[in-house]
C-alpha positions as CSV (number, residue, x, y, z in Angstrom):
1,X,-6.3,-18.4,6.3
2,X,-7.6,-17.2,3.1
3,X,-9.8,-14.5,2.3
4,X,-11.6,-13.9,-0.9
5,X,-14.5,-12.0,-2.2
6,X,-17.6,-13.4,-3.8
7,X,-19.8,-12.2,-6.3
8,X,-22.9,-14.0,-5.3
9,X,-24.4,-15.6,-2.4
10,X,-24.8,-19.2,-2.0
11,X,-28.1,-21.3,-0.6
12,X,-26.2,-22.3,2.0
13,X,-26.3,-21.9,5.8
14,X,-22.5,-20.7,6.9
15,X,-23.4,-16.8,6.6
16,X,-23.2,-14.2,9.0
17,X,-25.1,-10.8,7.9
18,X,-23.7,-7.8,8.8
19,X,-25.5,-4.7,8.9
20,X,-25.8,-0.9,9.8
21,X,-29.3,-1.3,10.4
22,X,-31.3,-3.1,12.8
23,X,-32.5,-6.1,11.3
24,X,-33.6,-9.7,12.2
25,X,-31.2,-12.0,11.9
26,X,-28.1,-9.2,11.2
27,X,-25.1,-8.4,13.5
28,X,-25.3,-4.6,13.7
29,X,-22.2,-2.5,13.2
30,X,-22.2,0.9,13.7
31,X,-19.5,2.4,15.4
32,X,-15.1,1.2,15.5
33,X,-15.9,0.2,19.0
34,X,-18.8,-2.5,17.5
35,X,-16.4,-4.2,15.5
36,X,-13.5,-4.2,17.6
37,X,-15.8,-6.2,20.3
38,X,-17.5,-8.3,17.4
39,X,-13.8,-8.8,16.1
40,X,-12.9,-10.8,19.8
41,X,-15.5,-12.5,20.0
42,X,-16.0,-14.1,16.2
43,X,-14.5,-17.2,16.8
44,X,-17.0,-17.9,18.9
45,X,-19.8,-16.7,16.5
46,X,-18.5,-18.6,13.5
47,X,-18.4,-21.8,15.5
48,X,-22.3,-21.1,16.8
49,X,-23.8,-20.2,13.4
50,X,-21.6,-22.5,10.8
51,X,-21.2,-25.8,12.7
52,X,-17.2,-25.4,12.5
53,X,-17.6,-25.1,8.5
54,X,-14.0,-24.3,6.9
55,X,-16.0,-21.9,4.9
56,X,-17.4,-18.9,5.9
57,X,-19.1,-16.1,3.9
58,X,-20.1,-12.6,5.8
59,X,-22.7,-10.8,4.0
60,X,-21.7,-7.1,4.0
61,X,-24.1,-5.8,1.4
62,X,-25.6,-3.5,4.3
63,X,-22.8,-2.7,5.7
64,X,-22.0,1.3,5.2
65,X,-19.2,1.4,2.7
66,X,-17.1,3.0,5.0
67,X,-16.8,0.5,7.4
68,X,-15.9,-2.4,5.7
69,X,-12.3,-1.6,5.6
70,X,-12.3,-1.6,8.9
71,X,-14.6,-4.9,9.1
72,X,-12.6,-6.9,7.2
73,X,-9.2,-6.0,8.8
74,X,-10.5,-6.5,12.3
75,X,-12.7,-9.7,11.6
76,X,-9.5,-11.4,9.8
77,X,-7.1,-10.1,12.7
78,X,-9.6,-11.9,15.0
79,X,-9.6,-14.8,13.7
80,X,-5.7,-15.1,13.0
81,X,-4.2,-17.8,14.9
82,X,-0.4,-18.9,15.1
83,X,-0.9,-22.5,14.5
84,X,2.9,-23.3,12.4
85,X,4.3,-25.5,15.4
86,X,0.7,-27.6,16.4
87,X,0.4,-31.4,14.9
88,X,-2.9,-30.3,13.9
89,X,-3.7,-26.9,12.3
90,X,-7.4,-25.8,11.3
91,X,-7.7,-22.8,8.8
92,X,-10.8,-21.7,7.4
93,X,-11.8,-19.8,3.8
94,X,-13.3,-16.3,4.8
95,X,-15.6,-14.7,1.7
96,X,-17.1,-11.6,2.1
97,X,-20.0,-9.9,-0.1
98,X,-19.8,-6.6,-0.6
99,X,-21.0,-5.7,-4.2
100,X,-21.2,-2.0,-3.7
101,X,-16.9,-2.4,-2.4
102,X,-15.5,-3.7,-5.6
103,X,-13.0,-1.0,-6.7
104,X,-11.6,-1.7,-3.0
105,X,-11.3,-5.3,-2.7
106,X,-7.6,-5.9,-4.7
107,X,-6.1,-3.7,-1.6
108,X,-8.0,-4.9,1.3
109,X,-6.8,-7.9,0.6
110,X,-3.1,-6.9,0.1
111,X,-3.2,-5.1,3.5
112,X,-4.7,-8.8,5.3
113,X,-1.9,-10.4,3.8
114,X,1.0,-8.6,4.5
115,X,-0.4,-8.0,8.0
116,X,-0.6,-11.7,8.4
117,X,3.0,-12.0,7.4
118,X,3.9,-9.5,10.0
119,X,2.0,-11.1,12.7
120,X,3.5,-14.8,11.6
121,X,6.7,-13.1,11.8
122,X,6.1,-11.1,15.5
123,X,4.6,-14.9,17.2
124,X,7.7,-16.3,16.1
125,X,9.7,-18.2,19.5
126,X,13.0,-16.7,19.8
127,X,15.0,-20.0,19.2
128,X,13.5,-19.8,15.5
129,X,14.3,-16.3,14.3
130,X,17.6,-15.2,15.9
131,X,18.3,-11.7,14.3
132,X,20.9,-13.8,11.8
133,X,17.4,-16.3,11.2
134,X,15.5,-12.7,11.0
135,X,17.7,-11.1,8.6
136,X,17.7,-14.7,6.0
137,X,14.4,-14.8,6.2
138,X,13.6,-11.4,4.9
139,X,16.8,-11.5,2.5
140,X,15.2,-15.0,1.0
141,X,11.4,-13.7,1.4
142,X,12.4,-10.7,-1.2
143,X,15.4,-12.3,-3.0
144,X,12.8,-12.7,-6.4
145,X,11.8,-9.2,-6.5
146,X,14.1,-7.3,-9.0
147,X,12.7,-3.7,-7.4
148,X,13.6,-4.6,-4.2
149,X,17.4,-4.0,-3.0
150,X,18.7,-6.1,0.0
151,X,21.8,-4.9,2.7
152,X,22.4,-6.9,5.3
153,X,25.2,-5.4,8.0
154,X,26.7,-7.9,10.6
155,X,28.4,-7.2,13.9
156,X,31.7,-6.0,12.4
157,X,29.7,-3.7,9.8
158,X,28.1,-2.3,12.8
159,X,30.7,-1.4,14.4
160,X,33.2,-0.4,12.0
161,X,30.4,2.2,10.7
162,X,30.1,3.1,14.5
163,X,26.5,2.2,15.1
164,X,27.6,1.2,19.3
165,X,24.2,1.5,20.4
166,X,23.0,-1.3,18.6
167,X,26.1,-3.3,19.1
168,X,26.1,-2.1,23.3
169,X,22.4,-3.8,22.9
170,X,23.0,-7.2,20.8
171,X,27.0,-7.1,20.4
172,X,27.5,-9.6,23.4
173,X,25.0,-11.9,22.8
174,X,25.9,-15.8,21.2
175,X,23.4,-14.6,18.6
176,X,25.1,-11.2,16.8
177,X,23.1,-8.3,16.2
178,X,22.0,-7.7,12.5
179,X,20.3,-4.3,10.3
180,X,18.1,-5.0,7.7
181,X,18.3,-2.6,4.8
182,X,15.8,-2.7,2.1
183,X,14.7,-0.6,-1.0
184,X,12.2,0.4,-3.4
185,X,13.1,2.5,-5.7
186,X,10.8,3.8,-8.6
187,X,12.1,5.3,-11.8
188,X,9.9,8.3,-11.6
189,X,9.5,8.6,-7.3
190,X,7.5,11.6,-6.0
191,X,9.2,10.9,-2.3
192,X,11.3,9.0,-0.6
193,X,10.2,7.6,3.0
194,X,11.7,5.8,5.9
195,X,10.8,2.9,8.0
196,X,12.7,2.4,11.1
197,X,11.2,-0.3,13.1
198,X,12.5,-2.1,16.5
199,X,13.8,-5.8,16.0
200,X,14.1,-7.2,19.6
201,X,13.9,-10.6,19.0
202,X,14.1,-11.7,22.8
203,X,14.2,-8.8,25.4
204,X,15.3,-10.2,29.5
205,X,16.2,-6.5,30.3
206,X,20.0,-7.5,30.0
207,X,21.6,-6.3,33.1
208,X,18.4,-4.5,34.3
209,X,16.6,-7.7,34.5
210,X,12.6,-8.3,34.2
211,X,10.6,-10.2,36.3
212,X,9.1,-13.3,35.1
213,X,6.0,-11.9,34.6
214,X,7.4,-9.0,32.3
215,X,9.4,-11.5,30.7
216,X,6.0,-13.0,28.9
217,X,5.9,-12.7,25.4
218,X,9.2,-10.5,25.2
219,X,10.1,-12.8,21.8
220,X,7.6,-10.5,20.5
221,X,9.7,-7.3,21.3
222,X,10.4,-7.6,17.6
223,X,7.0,-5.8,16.8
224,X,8.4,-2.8,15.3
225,X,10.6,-4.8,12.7
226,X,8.0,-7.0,11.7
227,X,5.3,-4.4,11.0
228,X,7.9,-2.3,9.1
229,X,8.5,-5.1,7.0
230,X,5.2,-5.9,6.4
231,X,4.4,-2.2,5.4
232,X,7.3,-2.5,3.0
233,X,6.0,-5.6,1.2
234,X,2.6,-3.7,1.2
235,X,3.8,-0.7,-0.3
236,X,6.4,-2.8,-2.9
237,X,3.3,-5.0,-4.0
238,X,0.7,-2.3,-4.3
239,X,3.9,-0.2,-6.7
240,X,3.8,2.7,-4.9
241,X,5.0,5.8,-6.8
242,X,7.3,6.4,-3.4
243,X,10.7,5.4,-2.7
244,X,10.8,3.3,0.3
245,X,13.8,2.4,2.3
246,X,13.2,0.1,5.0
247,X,15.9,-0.3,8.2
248,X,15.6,-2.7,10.7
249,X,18.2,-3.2,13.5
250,X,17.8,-6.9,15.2
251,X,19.2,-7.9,18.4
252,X,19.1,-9.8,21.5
253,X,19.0,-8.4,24.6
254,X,20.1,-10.4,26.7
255,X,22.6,-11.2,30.1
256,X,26.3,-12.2,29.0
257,X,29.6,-12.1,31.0
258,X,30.8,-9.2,28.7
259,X,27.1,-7.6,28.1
260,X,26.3,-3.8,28.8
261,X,26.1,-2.7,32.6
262,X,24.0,0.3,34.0
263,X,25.8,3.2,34.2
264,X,27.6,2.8,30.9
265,X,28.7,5.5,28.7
266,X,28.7,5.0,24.7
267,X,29.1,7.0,21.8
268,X,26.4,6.8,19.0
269,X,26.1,6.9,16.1
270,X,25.9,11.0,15.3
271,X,28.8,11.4,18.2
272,X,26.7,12.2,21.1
273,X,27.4,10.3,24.3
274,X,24.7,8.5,25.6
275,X,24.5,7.3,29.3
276,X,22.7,3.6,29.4
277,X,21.1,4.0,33.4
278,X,18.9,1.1,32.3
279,X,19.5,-1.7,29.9
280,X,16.1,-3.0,29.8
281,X,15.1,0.7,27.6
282,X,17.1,-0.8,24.6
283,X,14.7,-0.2,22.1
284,X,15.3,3.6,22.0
285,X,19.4,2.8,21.8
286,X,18.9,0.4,18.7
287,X,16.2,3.3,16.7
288,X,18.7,6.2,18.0
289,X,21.5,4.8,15.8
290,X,18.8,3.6,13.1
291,X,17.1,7.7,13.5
292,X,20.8,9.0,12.9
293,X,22.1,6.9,10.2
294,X,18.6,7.4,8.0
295,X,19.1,11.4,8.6
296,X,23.4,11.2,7.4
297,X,22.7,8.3,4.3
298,X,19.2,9.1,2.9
299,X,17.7,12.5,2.9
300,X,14.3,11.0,3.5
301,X,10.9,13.5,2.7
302,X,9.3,11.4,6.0
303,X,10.3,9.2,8.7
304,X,8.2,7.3,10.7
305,X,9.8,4.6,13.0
306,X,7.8,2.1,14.7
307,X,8.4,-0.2,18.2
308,X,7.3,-1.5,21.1
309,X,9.1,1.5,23.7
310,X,6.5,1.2,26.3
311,X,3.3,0.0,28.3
312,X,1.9,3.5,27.5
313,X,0.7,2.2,23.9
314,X,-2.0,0.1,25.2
315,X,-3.2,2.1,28.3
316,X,-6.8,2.5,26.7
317,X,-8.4,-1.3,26.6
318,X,-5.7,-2.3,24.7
319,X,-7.4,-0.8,21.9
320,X,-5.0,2.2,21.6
321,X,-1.6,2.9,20.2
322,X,0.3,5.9,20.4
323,X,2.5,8.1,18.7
324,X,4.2,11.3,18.4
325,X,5.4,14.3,15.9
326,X,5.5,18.1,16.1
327,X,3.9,18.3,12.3
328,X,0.3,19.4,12.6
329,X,-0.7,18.4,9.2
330,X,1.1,14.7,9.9
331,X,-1.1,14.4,13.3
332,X,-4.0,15.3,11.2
333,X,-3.5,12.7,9.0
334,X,-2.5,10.0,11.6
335,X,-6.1,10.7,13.2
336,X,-8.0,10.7,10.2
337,X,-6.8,7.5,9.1
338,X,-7.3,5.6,11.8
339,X,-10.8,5.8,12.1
340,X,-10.9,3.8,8.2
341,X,-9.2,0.8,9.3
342,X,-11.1,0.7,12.6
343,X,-7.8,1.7,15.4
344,X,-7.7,3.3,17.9
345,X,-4.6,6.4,18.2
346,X,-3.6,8.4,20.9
347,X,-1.0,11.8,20.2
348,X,2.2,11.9,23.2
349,X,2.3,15.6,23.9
350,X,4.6,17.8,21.7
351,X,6.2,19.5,24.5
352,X,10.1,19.9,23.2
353,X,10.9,22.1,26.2
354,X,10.8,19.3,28.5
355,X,14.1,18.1,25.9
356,X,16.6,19.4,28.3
357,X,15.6,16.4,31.0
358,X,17.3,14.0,28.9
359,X,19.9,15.4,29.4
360,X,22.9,13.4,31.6
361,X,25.4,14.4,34.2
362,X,28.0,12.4,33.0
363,X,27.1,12.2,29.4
364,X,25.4,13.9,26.6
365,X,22.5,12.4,27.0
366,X,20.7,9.6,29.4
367,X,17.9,6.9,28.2
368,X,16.3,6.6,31.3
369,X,15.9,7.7,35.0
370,X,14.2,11.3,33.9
371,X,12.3,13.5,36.1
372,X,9.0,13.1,34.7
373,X,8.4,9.6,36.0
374,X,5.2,8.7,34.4
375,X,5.6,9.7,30.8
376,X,8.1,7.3,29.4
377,X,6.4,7.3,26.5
378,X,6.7,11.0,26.1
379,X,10.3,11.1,27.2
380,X,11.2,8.5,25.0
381,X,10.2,10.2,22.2
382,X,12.1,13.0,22.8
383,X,14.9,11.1,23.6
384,X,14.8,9.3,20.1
385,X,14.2,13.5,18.6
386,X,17.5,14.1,19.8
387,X,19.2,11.6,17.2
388,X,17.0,13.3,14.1
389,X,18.6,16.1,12.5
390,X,16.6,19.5,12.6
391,X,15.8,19.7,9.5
392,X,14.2,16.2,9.4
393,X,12.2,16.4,12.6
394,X,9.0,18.0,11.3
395,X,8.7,15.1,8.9
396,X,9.3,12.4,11.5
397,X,6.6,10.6,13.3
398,X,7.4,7.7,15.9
399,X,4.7,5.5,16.3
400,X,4.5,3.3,20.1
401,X,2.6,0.2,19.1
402,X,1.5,-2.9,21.2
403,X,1.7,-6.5,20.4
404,X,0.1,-8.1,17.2
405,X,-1.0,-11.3,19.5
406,X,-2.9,-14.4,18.3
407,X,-6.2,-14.4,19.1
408,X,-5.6,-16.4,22.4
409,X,-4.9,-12.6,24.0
410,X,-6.0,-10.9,21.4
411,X,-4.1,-7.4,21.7
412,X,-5.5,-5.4,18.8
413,X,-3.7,-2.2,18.8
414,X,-0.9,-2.6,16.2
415,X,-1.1,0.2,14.0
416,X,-0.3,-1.4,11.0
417,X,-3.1,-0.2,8.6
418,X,-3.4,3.4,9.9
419,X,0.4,3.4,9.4
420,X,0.2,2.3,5.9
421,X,-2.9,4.3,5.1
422,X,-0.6,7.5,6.3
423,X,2.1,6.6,4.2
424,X,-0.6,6.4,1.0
425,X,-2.4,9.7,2.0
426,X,1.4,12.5,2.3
């Protein structure tokens, strides 16, 4: 798909005229809630008003200004489709109008694009990107860029440095487990910020099995990873003036003869024990390593890690996404922003007294089986808290997302451009 902008309108029929006024022969727009339904459904209104034209033009020139962020990125996320494996592919041109939008229209597209990436890289089958395939595609994808530095640790790195969660996760699979470690790094940097983002690139539960219903679409466990790389090309191409170090830990987590059992005990990265009472709540193991080695290595200003912990992130219509942090101002921010881009955000309570029920019998700490029962998404969060360093945890925000789907299911909370937008705006 590729999406331009267009100076002038053309005497042609394949328009669609979007508007924040009532007007004959206008799709009205006024709220987040119009364009997320208008963004599931636009498949369906291309094909009725362009004849299944490769080129379509949308007419924003009455669109309010401040929606057409949020326009764009939802109509272009609508129509994305992962067509790479199909004999036959069909992609279209999308051009928009929007005279009134031109200082905008260089990062608008920037954000589509790397977003794209992301979501080609999320709808990827877990036979083609292993976390080996994972790690040489991202090592070859920014290989040209002479601001960008590339580490890649294998298994053996891993676990000589001592990261054992990530290697109790993906250390017994055929395919190894791999961390991703890029950075940006200015000359003159005002701050230096930390991606973390969860790279499961097939998820069975491992020992604590899922049924085959909740095995569905668990290639795209790797959610986290991909949008934190995306963000990072984002950030890289639009030369931010912040230091950006990006960390990704891939595994698979799978059943093996040697692989993890419940009940295990292993010691993470920072030297806290952690007992694994379920296998299938790996996500929080792999980021509690990735959380503690970013607090000992980097001295980051902000960290925000990103992943796909639980069903909680899409409890609202599949429109939402959650997240948490104890900073104010951050939480401020995190609302703000995603009402530009047209997402949907929902704050997990920051109640750190309830930290003391992560707490295990036979361990330091336990990644599962707490007493409150129906907040996993709050527990997790302060179960990944516990593996950032005091000093850093005002600055950190951990961000629950949902899956970047094609537009055959069409989940649409992702958090991608509120994410970014937050990382533009501290």
């Amino acid at each position: 798909m590729k999406i331009s902008f267009i100076n002038k309108l053309p005497k042609q029929s394949n328009i669609i005229h979007i508007s924040s006024r009532e007007e004959k022969g206008n799709i009205k727009i006024e709220s987040s809630l119009d364009i997320i339904k208008l963004s599931k459904s636009i498949n369906t209104i291309i094909d009725y008003n362009t004849n299944m034209n490769k080129e379509v033009i949308f007419n924003l020139r009455n669109l309010n200004k401040n929606k057409i962020d949020a326009f764009i990125y939802k109509i272009v996320q609508g129509l994305y489709s992962f067509n790479k494996y199909k004999k036959k592919n069909f992609n279209r041109n999308i051009m928009f109008h929007a005279p009134h939008y031109k200082e905008q229209q260089n990062k608008i597209i920037s954000l589509v694009n790397s977003a794209n990436i992301t979501r080609d890289l999320i709808n990827e089958p877990a036979n083609k990107i292993t976390p080996e395939k994972f790690s040489r595609y991202v090592k070859m994808y920014f290989k040209k860029s002479k601001r960008v530095n590339i580490k890649i640790l294998n298994d053996k790195h891993i676990k000589k440095l001592g990261l054992n969660l990530i290697h109790a996760v993906g250390g017994y699979s055929h395919n190894k487990p791999r961390v991703v470690i890029l950075e940006y790094k200015p000359l003159k940097y005002t701050k230096t910020i930390c991606l973390a983002g969860k790279g499961v690139t097939i998820d069975t539960g491992g020992y604590s099995v899922k049924n085959v219903q909740a095995m569905n679409n668990m290639h795209m466990d790797k959610e986290g990873a991909c949008i934190s790389i995306g963000l990072f090309d984002n950030l890289v191409k639009q030369n931010s003036k912040k230091r950006i170090i990006c960390l990704c830990p891939l595994v698979e987590n799978i059943v093996s003869n040697a692989s993890t059992k419940p009940k295990d005990v292993v010691t993470a990265y920072n030297g806290q024990t952690v007992e694994i009472v379920n296998v299938d709540a790996e996500g929080r193991l792999i980021l509690a390593d990735t959380l503690a080695y970013i607090c000992k290595n980097y001295n980051p200003d902000y960290i925000f890690d990103i992943s796909t912990l639980t069903s909680a992130s899409d409890v609202y219509c599949h429109n939402s996404f959650s997240y948490f942090t104890i900073n104010e101002k951050l939480s401020n921010i995190a609302s703000k922003q995603c009402l530009e881009i047209g997402e949907k955000i929902i704050r997990i309570p920051p109640w750190l007294e309830y930290m003391e029920y992560i707490k295990s019998n036979i361990a330091d700490v336990k990644n599962s089986g707490y007493k409150c029962k129906k907040s996993d998404d709050f527990m997790a969060s302060l179960f990944l808290m516990n593996f950032v360093e005091k000093k850093y945890r005002k600055n950190w925000i951990h961000f629950d997302v949902r899956m970047m789907s094609d537009n055959n299911e069409l989940n649409i909370a992702e958090g991608f451009g509120t994410i970014l937008k937050i990382i533009n705006n501290i």
